[in-house]
Structure formats: structure tokens, C-alpha cells
PAMITI-426283 format. One record per residue (C-alpha): y, z, x; residue in three letters. Coordinates in steps of 0.001 Angstrom, whole numbers, plus 500000, padded with zeros to 6 digits. Layout:
BEGIN
   north      up    east   aa
       Y       Z       X  ALA
...
This chain:
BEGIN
   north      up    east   aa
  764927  547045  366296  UNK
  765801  544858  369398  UNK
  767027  546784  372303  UNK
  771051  545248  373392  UNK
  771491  544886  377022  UNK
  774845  545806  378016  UNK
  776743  542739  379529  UNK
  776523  542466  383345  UNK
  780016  543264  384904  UNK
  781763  539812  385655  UNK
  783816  539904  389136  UNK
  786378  537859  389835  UNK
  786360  535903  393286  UNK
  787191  538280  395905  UNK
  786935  541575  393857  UNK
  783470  542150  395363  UNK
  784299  541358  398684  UNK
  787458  543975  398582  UNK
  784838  546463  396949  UNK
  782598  546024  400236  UNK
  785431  546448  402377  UNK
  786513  549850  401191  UNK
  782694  550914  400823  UNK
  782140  550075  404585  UNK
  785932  551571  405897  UNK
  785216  555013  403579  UNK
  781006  554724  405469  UNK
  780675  556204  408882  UNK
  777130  554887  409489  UNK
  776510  552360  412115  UNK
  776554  548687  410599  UNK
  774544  547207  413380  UNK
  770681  547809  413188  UNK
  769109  550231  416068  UNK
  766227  548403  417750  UNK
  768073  544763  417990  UNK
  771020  546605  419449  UNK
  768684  548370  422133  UNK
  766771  544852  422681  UNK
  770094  543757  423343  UNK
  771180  546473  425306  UNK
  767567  546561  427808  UNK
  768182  542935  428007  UNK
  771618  542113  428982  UNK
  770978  545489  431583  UNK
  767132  543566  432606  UNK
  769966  540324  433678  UNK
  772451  542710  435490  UNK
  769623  544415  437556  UNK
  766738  542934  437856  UNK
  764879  545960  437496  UNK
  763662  547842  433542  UNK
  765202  551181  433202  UNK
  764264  553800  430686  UNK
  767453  554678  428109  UNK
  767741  557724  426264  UNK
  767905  557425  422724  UNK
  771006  559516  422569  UNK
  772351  556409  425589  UNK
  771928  553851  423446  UNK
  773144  556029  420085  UNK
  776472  556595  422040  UNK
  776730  552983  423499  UNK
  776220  551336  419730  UNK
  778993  554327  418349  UNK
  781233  552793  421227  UNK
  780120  549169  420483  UNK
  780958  549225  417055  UNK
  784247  550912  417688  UNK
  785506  548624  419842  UNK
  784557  545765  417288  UNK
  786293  547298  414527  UNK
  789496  547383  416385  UNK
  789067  543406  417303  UNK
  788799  543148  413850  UNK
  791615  545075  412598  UNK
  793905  543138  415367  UNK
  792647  540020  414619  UNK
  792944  540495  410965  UNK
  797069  541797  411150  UNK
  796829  538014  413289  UNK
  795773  535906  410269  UNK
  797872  538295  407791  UNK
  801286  537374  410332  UNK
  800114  533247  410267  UNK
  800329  533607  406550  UNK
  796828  533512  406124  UNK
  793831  535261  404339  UNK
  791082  533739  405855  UNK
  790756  535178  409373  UNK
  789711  532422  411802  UNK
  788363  532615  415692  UNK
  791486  531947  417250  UNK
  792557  535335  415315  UNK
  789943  537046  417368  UNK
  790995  535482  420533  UNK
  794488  536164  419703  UNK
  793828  539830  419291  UNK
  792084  540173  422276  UNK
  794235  538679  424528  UNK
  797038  540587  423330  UNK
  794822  543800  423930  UNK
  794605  542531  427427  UNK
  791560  543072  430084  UNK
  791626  547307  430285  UNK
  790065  547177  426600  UNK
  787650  544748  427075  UNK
């Protein structure tokens, strides 16, 4: 008897991207990878002083949490931006939009 594979679910455009939103807003993990973040981190701080410190791991843990936090609520601005300009797609002026509008004590 031949074995019947079940028909692969057919999305419509857009469906999966809404289903990846909601999994990554209901998902506290972090989104951005650990070690490029703390390359980042030891290299932008290597430019500010000259000199290589040692970080903590708990640090750079707590300055990624606060990293991606701050993103998130770029994004969120930025996408209420495109939503008021009638649009879906959200765009870079969006982002600068948002973030002027948030003004310099957030940065």
C-alpha cells in the first residue's frame, strides 16, 4: 500500500510573517546573538577608550536586555508612524520619525 503524505499547509502572503510576529512578541528570549553583541560591545568601548577592559558576563547580559528593549520601542514607534502615513510597509524615515519624536533623553 503506498503511504499518503498529508498536503503541506499553503500560507497566504503575509500569514507567515504575522505568525512570526506574535511568536517573537509572546518570546522573551533575546533575538540578537551573544558573542557578536559582546564583539560589538568590546569594540565600540576599545574606540571610546583606547584601552581593553574585562566585562562581566552578567554586564554584557544586562546591556543586550537593555539594547534590545530600547529597539523594540523604535520599532513599535516607528511602526504606529507607517500605520498613521497609511502605510504597511514601514520605511527608514519611520524610524527616524520615531526617534526624533522620542527626542535625545531616550537615545
Amino acid at each position: 500500500t503506498p503511504v499518503v503524505a498529508a498536503a503541506k499547509r499553503r500560507y497566504r502572503p503575509g500569514d507567515k510573517a504575522l505568525l512570526e510576529i506574535r511568536r517573537f512578541q509572546k518570546s522573551t528570549d533575546l533575538l540578537m546573538r551573544k558573542l557578536p553583541f559582546a564583539r560589538l560591545v568590546r569594540e565600540i568601548q576599545m574606540n571610546f577608550s583606547g584601552h581593553q577592559f574585562r566585562w562581566q558576563s552578567s554586564a554584557l547580559l544586562a546591556l543586550q536586555e537593555a539594547a534590545e528593549a530600547h529597539l523594540v520601542r523604535i520599532f513599535e514607534d516607528a511602526t504606529l508612524c507607517s500605520i498613521h502615513a497609511k502605510r504597511v510597509t514601514l520605511m527608514v524615515k519611520d524610524i527616524q520619525l520615531a526617534r526624533r519624536i522620542r527626542g535625545r533623553e531616550h537615545e
